[in-house]
mmCIF file as gemmi writes it, N, C-alpha and C atoms, coordinates in Angstrom:
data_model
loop_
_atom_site.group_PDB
_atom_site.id
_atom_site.type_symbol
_atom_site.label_atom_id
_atom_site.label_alt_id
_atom_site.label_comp_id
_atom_site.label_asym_id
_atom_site.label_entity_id
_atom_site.label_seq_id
_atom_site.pdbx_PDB_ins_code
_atom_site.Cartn_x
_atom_site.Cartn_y
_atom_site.Cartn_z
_atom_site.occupancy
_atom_site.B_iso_or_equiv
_atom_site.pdbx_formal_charge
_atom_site.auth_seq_id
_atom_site.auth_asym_id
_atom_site.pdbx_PDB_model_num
ATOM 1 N N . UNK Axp A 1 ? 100.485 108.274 102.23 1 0 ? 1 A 1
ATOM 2 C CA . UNK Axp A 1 ? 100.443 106.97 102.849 1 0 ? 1 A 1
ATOM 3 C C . UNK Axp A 1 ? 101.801 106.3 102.783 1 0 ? 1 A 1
ATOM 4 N N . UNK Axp A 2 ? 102.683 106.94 102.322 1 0 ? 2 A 1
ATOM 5 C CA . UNK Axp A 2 ? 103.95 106.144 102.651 1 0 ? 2 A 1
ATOM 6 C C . UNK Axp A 2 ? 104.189 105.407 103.668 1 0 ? 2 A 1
ATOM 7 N N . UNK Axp A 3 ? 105.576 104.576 103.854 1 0 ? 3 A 1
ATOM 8 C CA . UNK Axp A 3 ? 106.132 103.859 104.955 1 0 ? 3 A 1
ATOM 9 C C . UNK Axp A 3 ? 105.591 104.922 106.227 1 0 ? 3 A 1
ATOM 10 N N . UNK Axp A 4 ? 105.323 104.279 107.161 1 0 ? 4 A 1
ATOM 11 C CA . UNK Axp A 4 ? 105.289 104.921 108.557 1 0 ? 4 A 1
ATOM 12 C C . UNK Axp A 4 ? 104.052 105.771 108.888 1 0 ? 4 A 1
ATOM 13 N N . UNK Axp A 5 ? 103.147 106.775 107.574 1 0 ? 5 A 1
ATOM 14 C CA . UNK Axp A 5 ? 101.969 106.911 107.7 1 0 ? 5 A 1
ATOM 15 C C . UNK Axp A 5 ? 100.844 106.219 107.971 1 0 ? 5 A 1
ATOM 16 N N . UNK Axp A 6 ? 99.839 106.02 108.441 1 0 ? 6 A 1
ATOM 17 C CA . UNK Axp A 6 ? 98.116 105.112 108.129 1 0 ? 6 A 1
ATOM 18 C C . UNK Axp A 6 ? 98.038 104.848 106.918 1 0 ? 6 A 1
ATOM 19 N N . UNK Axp A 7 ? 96.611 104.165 106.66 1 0 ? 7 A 1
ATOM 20 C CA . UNK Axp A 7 ? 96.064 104.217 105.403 1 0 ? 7 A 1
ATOM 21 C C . UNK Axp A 7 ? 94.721 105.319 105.238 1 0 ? 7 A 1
ATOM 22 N N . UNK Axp A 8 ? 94.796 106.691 104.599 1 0 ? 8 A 1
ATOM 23 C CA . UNK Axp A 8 ? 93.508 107.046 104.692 1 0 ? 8 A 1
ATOM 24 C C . UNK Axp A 8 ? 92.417 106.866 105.06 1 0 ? 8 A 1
ATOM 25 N N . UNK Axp A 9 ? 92.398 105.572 104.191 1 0 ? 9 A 1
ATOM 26 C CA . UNK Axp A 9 ? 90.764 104.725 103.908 1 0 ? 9 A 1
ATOM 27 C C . UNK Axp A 9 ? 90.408 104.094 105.029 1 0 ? 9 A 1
ATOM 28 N N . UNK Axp A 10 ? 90.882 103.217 105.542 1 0 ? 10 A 1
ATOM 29 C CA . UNK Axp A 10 ? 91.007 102.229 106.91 1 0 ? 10 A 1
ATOM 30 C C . UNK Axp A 10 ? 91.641 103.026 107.949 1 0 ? 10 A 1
ATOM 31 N N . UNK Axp A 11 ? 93.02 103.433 107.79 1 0 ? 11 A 1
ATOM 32 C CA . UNK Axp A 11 ? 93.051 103.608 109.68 1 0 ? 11 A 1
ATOM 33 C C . UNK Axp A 11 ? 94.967 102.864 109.473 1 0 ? 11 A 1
ATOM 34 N N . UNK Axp A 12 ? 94.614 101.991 108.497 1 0 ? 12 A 1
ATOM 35 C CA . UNK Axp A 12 ? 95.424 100.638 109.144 1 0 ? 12 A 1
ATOM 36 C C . UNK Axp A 12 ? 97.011 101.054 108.799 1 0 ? 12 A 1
ATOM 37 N N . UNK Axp A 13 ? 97.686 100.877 109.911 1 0 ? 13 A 1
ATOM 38 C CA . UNK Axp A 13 ? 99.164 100.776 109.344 1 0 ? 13 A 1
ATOM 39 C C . UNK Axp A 13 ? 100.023 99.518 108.747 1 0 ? 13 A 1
ATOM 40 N N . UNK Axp A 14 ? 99.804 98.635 108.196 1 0 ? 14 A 1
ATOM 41 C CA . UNK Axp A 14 ? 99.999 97.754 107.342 1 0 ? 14 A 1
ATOM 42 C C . UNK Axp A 14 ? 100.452 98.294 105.959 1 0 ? 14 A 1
ATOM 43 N N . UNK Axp A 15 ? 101.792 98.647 105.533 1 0 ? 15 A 1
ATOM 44 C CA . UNK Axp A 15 ? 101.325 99.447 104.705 1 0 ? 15 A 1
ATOM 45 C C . UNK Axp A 15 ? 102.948 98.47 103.679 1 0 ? 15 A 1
ATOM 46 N N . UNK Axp A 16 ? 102.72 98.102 102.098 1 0 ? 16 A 1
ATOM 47 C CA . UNK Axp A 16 ? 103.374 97.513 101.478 1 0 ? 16 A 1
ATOM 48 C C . UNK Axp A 16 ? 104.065 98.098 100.222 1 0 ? 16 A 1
ATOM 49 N N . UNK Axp A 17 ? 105.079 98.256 100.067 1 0 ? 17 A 1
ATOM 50 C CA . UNK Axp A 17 ? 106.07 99.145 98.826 1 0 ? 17 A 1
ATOM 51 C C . UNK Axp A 17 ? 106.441 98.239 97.684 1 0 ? 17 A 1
ATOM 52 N N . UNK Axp A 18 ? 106.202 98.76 96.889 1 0 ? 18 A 1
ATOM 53 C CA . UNK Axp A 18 ? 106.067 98.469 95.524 1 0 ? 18 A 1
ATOM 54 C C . UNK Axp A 18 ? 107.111 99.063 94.827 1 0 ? 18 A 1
ATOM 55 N N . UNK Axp A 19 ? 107.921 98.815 93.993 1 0 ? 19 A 1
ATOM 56 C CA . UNK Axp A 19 ? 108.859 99.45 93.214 1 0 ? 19 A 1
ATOM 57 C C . UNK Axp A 19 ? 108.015 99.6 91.701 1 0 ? 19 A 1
ATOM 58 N N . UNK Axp A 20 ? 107.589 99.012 91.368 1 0 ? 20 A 1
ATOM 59 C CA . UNK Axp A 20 ? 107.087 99.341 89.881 1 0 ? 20 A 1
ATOM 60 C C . UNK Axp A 20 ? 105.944 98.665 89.772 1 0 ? 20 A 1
ATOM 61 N N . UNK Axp A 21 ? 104.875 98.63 88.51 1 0 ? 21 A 1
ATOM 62 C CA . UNK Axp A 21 ? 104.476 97.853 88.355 1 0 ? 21 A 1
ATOM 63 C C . UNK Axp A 21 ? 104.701 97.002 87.035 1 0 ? 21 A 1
ATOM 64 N N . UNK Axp A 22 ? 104.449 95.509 87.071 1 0 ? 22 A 1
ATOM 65 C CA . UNK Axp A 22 ? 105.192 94.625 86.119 1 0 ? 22 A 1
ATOM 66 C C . UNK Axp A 22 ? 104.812 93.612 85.791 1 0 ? 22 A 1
ATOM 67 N N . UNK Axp A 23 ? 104.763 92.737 84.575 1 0 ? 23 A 1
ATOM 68 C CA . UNK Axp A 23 ? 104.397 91.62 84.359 1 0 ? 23 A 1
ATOM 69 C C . UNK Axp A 23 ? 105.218 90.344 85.462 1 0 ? 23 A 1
ATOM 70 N N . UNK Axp A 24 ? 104.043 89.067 85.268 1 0 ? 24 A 1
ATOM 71 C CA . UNK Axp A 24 ? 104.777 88.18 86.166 1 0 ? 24 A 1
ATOM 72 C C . UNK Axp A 24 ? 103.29 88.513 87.303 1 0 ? 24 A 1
ATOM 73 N N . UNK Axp A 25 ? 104.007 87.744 88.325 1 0 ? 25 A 1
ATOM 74 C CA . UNK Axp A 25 ? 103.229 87.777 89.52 1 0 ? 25 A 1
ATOM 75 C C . UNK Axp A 25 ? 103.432 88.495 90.532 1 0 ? 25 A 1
ATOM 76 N N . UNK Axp A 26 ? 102.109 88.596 91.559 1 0 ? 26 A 1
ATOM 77 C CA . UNK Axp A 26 ? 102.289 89.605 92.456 1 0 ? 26 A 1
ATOM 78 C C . UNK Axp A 26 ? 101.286 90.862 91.943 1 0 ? 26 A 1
ATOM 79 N N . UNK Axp A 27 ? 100.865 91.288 93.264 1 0 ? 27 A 1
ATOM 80 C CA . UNK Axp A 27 ? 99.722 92.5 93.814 1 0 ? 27 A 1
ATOM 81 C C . UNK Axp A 27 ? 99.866 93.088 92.709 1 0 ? 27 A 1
ATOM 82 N N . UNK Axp A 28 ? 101.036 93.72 91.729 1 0 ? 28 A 1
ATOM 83 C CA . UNK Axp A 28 ? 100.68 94.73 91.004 1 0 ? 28 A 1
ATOM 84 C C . UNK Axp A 28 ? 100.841 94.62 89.693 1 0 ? 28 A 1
ATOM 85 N N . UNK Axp A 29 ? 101.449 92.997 89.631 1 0 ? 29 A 1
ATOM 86 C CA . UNK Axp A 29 ? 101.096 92.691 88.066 1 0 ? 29 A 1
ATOM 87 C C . UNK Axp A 29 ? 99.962 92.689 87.14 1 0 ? 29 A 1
ATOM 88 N N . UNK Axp A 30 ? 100.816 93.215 85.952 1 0 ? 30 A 1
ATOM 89 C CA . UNK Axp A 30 ? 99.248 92.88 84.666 1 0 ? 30 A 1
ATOM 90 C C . UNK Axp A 30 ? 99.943 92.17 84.009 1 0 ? 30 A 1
ATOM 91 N N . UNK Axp A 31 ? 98.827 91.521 82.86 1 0 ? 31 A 1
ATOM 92 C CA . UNK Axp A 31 ? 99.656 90.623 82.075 1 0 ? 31 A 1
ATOM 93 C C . UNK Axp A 31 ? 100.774 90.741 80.653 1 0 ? 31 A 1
ATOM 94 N N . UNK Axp A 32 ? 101.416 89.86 80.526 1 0 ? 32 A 1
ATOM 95 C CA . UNK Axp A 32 ? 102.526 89.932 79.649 1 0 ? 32 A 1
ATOM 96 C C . UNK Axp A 32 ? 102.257 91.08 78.4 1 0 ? 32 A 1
ATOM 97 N N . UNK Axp A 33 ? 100.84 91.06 77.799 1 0 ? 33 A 1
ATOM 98 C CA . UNK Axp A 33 ? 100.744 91.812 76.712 1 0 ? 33 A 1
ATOM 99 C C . UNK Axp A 33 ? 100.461 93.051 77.099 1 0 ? 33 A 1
ATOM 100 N N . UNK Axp A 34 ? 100.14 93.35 78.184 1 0 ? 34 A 1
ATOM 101 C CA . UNK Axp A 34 ? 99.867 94.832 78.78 1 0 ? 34 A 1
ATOM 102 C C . UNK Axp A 34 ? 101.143 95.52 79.588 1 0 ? 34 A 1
ATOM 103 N N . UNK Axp A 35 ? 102.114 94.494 79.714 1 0 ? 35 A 1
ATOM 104 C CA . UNK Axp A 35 ? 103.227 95.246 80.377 1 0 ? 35 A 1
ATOM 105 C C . UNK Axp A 35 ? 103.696 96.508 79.57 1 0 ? 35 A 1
ATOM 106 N N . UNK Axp A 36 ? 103.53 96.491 78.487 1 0 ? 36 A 1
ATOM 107 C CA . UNK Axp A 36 ? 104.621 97.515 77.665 1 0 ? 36 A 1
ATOM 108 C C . UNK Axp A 36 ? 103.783 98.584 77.491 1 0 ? 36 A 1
ATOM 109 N N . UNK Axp A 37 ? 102.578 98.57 77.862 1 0 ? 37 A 1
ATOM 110 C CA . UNK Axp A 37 ? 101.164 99.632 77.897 1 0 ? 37 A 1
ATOM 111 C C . UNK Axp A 37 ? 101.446 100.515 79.165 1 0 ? 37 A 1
ATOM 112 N N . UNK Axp A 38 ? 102.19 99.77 80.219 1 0 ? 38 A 1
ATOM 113 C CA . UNK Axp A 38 ? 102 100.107 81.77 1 0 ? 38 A 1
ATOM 114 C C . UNK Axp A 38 ? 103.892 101.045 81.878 1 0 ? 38 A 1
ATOM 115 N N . UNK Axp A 39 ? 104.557 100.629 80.992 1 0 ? 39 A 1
ATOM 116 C CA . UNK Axp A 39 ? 105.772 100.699 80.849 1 0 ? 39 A 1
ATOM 117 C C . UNK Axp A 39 ? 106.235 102.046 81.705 1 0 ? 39 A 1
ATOM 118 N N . UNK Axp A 40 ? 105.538 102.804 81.691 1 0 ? 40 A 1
ATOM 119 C CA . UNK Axp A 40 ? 105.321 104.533 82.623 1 0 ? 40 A 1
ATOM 120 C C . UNK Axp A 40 ? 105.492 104.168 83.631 1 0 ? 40 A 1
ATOM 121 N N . UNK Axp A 41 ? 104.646 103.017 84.124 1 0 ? 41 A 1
ATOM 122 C CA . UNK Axp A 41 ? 104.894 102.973 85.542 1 0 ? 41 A 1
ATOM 123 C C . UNK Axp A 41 ? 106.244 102.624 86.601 1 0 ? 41 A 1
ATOM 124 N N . UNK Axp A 42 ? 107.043 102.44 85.953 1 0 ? 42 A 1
ATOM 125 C CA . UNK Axp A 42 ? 108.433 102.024 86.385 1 0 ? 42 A 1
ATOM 126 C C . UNK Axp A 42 ? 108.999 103.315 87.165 1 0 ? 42 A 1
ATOM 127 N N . UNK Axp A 43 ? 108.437 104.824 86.76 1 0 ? 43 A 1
ATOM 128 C CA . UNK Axp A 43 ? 108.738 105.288 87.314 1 0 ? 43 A 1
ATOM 129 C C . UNK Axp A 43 ? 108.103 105.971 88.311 1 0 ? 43 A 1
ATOM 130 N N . UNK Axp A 44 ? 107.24 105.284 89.12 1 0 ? 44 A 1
ATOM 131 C CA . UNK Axp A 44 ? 106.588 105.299 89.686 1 0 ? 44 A 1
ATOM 132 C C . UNK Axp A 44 ? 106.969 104.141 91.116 1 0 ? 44 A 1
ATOM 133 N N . UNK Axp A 45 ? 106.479 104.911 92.393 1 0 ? 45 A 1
ATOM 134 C CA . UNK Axp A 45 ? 106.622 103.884 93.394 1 0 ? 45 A 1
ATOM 135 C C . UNK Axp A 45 ? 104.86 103.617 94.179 1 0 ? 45 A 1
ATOM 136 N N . UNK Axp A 46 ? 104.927 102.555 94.531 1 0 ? 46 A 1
ATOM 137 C CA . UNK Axp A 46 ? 103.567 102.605 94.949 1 0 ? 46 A 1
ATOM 138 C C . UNK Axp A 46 ? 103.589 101.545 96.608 1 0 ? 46 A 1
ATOM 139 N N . UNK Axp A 47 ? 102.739 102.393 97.603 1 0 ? 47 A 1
ATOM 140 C CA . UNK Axp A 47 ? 101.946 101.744 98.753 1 0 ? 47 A 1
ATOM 141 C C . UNK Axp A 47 ? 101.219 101.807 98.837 1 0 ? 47 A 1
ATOM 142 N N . UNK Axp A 48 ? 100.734 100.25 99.226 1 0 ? 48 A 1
ATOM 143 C CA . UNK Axp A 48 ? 99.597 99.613 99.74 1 0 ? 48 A 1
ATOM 144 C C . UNK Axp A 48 ? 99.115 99.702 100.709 1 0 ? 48 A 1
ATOM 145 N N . UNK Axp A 49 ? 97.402 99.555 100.962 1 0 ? 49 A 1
ATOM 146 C CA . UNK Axp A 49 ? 97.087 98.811 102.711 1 0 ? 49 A 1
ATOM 147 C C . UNK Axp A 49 ? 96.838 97.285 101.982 1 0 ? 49 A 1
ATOM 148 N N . UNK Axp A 50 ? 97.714 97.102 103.404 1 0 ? 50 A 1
ATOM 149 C CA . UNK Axp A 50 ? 97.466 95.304 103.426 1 0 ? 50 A 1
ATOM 150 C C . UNK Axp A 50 ? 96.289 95.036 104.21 1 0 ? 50 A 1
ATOM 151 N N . UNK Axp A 51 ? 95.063 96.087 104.764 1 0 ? 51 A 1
ATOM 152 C CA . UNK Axp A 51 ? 93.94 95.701 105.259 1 0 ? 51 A 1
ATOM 153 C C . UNK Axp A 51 ? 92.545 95.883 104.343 1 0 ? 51 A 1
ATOM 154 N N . UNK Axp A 52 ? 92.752 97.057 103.306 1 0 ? 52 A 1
ATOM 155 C CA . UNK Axp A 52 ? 91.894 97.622 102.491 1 0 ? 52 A 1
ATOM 156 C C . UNK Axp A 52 ? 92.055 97.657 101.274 1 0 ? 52 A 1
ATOM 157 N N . UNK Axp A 53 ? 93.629 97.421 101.066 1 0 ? 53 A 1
ATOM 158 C CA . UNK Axp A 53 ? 93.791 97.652 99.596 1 0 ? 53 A 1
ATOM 159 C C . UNK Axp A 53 ? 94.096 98.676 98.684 1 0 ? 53 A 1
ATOM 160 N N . UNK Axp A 54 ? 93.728 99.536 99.545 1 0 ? 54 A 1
ATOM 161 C CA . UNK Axp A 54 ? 94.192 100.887 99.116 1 0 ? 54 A 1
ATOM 162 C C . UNK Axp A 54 ? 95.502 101.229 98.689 1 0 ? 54 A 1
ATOM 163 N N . UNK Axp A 55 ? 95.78 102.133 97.389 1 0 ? 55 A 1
ATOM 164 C CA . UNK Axp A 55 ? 96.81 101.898 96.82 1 0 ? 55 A 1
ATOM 165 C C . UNK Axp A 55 ? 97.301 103.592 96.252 1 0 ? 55 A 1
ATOM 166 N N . UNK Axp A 56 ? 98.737 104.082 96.444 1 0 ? 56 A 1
ATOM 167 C CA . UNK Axp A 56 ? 98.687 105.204 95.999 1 0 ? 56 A 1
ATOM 168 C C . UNK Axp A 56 ? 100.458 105.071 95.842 1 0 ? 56 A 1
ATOM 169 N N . UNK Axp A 57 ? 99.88 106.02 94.686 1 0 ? 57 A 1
ATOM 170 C CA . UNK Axp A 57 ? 101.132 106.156 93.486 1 0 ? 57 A 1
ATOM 171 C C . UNK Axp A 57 ? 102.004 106.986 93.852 1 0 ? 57 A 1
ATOM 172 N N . UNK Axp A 58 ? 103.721 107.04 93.487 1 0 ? 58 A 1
ATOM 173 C CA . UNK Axp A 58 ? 104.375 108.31 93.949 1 0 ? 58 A 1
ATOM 174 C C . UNK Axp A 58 ? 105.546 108.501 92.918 1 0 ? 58 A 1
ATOM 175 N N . UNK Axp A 59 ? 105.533 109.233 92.601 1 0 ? 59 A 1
ATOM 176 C CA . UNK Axp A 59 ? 106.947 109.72 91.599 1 0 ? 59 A 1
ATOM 177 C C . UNK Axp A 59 ? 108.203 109.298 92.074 1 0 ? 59 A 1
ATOM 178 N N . UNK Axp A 60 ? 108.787 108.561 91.464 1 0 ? 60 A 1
ATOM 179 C CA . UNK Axp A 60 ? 110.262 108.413 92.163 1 0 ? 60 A 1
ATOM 180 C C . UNK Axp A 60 ? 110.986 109.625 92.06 1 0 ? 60 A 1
């Protein structure tokens, strides 16, 4: 589902890039005490559907 693909689930090309996930705000934040739990994910890139929600992970 990267840039320029659909979304599986939906259809929809709406599709939103994520660099990490992180404390703070925004779609892919968790909170302050769980950031350092999630800390893996930095290396990780992730897109969205902005119609379904659908969300998938990618190795940088």
């Amino acid at each position: 589902m990267k840039s320029g693909h659909p979304c599986p689930k939906c259809g929809s090309t709406g599709i939103e890039h994520f660099e990490s996930v992180r404390a703070g705000d925004g779609p892919l934040a968790v909170g302050h005490v769980l950031a350092g739990a999630f800390a893996v994910f930095s290396q990780f890139e992730a897109f969205a559907c902005r119609n379904c929600g659908f969300t998938e992970f990618y190795r940088k």
